[in-house]
N, C-alpha and C positions, 0 to 999 in steps of 0.2 A: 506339494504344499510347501512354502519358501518356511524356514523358523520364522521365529517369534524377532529376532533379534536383527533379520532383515525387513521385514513385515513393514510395510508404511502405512499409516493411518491418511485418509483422505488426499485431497489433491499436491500435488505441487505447486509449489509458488510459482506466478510469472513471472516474475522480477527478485533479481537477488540482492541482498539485504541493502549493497553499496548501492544500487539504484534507487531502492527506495527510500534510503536515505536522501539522495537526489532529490527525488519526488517532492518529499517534506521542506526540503528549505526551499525549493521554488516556491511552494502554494505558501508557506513562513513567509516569505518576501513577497508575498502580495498575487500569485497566479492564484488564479480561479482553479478550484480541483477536477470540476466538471467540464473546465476547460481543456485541461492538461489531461483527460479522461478521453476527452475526444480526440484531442492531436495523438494518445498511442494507440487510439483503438481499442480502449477497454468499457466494460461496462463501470457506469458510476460506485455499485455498490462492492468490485472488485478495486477500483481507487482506493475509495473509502480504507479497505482493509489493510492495505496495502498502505495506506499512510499510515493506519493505527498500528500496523508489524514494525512502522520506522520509529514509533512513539509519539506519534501527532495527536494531540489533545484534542483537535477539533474546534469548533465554534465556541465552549468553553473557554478556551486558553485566552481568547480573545479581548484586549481590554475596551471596556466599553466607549 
């Protein structure tokens, strides 16, 4: 049984944080995320997350 203090809860990230930050100013500047979802091979609702770990606001942020 590993300690407590090596222990990881749940998955690891696919992408690390400098990519996902990537991720964010692309769809920021205009890429489709379900776009950008499809050219890395991931599923939509692992994008999704994945922008909101870089701090994307989503369709909110958006001015009308």
């Amino acid at each position: 049984m590993p300690s407590a203090a090596v222990a990881k809860r749940g998955r690891a990230f696919k992408f690390t944080e400098e990519q996902a930050a990537g991720f964010r100013k692309r769809v920021e500047n205009g890429a489709v995320a379900s776009a950008l979802a499809k050219e890395l091979k991931v599923s939509l609702p692992t994008m999704y997350s994945t922008l909101k770990r870089a701090g994307w606001k989503g369709r909110q942020a958006r001015a009308a």
